[in-house]
C-alpha positions in Angstrom: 15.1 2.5 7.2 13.6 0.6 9.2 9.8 -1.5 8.3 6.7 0.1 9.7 4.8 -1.7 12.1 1.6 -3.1 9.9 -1.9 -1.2 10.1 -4.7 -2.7 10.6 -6.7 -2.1 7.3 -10.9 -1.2 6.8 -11.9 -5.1 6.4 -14.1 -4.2 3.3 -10.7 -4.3 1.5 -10.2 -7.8 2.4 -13.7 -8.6 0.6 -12.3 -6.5 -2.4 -8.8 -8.0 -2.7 -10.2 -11.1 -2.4 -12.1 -10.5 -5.9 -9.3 -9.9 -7.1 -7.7 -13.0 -6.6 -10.2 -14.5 -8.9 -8.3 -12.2 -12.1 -5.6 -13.1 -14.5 -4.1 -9.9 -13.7 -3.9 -7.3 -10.9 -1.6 -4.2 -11.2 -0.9 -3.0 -7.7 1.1 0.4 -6.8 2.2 0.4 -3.1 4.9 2.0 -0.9 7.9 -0.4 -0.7 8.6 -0.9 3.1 11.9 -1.2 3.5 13.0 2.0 1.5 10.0 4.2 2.1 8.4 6.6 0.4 9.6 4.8 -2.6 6.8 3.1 -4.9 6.7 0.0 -6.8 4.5 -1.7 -8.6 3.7 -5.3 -8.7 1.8 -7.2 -11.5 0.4 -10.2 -12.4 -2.2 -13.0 -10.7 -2.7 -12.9 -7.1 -2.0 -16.6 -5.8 -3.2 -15.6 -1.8 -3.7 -13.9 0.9 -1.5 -14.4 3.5 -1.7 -13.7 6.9 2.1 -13.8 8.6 1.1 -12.6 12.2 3.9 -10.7 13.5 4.5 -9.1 9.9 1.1 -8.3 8.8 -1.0 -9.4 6.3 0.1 -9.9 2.6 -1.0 -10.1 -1.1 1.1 -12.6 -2.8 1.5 -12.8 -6.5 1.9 -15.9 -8.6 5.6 -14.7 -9.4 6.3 -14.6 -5.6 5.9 -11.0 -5.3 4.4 -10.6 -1.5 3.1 -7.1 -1.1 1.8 -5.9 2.7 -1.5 -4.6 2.7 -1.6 -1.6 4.2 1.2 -0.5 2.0 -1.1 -0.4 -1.1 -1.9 3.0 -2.7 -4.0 1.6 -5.7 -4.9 -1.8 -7.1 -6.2 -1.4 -10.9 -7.2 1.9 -10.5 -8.5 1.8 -7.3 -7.5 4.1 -4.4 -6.4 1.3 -1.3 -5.8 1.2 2.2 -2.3 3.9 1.6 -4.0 6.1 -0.6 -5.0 9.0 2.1 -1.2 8.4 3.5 0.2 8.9 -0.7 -2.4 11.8 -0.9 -0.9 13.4 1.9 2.3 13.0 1.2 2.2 14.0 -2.6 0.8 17.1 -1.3 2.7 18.2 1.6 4.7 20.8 -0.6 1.7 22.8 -1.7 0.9 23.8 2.3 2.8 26.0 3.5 3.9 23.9 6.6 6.1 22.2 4.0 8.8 21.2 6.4 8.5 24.7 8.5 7.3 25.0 11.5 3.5 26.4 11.9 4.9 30.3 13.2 7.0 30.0 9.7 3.8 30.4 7.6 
């Protein structure tokens, strides 16, 4: 599958993430963007921001994880910039659009 085209994210995250650089250790959970919706999870001290203009903007750990910003569903514990998009997603099968059209509920 093809990448999605970056989101611009709520710049009150970039204030947050950057307080995060300053830990030993950040656990993030975000949707992997070349085989979406699967998840992975990235760990360990966050080395920089990085802004890569045509690609987006990106979290890059001191193991050389890079993870895209507005891919990330939670940072230690906390909901980020993909959380609605997870939310939704998680619970698409409890509506009863599930996959149907809207005449097939």
């Amino acid at each position: 599958m093809k990448p999605s085209t970056y989101l611009p994210i709520d710049p009150d995250f970039f204030d947050l993430f950057r307080k995060e650089t300053a830990k030993d250790s950040v656990k993030v959970i975000y949707f992997d963007i070349e085989k979406y919706p699967q998840l992975n999870e990235s760990n360990g001290k966050i080395v920089k921001i990085l802004d890569k203009s045509k690609s987006g903007q990106f979290m890059v750990f001191e193991n050389g994880n890079e993870v895209r910003l507005d891919r990330i569903i939670v940072y230690n514990g906390r909901p980020g910039p993909a959380y609605d998009e997870y939310d939704a997603y998680a619970l698409a099968p409890l509506t009863c659009k599930a996959g149907y059209d809207e005449e097939d509920c």
